[in-house]
C-alpha positions in Angstrom: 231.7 146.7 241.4 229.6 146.8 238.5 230.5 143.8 235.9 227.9 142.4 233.9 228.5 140.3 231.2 226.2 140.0 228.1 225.2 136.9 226.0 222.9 137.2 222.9 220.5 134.1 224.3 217.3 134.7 223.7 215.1 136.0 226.3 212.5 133.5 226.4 213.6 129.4 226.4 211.0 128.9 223.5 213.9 130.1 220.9 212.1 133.4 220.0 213.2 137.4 220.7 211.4 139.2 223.1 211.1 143.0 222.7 211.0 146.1 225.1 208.0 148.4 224.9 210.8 151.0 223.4 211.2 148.4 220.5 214.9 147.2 221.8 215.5 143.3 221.8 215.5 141.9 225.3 218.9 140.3 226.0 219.9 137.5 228.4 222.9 139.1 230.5 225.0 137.7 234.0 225.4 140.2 236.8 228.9 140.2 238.1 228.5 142.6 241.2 228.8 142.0 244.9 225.2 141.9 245.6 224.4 139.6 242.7 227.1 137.5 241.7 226.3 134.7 239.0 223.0 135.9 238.8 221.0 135.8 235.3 218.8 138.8 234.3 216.8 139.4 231.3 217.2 143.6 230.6 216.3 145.8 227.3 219.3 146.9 225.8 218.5 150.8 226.7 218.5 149.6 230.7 221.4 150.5 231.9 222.0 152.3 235.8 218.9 153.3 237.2 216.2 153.4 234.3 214.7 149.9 235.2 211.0 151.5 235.5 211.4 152.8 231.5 212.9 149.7 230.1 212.1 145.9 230.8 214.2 144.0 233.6 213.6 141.2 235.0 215.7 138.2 237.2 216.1 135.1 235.7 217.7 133.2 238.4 216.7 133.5 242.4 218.4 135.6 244.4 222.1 134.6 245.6 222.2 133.3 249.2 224.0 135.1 251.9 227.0 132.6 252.1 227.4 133.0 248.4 227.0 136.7 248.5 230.3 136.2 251.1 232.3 133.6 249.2 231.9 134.8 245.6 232.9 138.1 245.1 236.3 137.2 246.9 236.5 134.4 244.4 236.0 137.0 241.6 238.5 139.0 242.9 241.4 136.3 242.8 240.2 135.2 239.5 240.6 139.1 238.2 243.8 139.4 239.8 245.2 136.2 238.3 244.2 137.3 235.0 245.6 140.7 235.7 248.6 138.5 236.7 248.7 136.2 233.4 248.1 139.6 231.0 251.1 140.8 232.8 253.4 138.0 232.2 251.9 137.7 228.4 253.2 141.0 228.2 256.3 140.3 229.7 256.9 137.3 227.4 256.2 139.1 224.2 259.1 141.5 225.4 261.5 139.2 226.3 260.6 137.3 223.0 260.7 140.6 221.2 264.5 141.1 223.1 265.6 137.3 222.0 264.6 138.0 218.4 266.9 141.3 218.8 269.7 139.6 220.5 269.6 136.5 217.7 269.8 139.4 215.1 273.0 140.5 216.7 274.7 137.1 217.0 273.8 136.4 213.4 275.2 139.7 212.2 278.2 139.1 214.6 278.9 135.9 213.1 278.5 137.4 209.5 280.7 139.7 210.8 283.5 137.3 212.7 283.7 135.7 208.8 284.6 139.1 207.1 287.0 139.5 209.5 288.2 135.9 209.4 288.2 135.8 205.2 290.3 139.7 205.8 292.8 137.8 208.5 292.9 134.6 205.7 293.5 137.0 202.8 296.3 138.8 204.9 298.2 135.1 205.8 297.7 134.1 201.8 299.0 137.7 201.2 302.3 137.4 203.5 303.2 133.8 202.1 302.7 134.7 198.9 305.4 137.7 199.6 307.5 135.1 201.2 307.7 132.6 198.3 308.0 135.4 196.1 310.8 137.1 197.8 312.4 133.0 198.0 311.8 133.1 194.3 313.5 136.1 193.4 316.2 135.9 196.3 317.3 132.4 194.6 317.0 133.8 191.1 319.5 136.5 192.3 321.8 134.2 193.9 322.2 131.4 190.9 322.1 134.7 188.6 325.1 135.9 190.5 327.2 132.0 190.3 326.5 131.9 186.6 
């Protein structure tokens, strides 16, 4: 395990940059790894892996005790997986968000739908009683032609 994580505080506490012989700002960084959990380090940008005799390096903090050497990187561990964990259900909940906005979609075209149909079964009953009182009409318009 190799995490570290990098802040731009300055090197030194008076406020002012400090600069590797290579001419690369020094930068404050936190060393994630088993060996060195927690622990701050001041490193030229350029050293990374195994130049530290080319480019500055240097601890900031003492080294970690033994118990915390033990107890931390397991901590670590749990915290990464529980981010893992919340990423995971982020994820999930955009898709099942992404799945309701779909599904509301539906319903609402549904519903527009349900109306045409209900407007088309409306039209059809206005339709057949209109035949009705038109065939009344005309059926007692033939019958009192017929008495007269």
């Amino acid at each position: 395990m190799s995490e570290i994580s990098t802040s731009e505080i300055s090197a030194t506490s008076s406020g002012t940059s400090r600069y590797c012989a290579c001419g690369t700002k020094i930068i404050r960084r936190t060393s994630w790894t088993d060996l060195n959990p927690g622990r701050r380090f001041d490193a030229c940008d350029k050293n990374w892996n195994s130049r530290r005799g080319m480019h500055f390096f240097e601890w900031v903090d003492n080294e970690t005790c033994p118990r915390g050497k033990q107890v931390v990187p397991g901590l670590l561990r749990r915290l990464r997986a529980m981010e893992e964990e919340g990423r995971a259900k982020e994820e999930q909940l955009r898709y099942v968000e992404a799945k309701k906005k779909e599904l509301q979609q539906k319903v609402k075209e549904m519903v527009q739908e349900k109306r045409v149909l209900e407007w088309g079964h409306g039209q059809r009953q206005l339709i057949m009683w209109i035949s009705l009182i038109l065939s009344w009409g005309l059926f007692i318009t033939f019958v009192m032609n017929e008495k007269f």
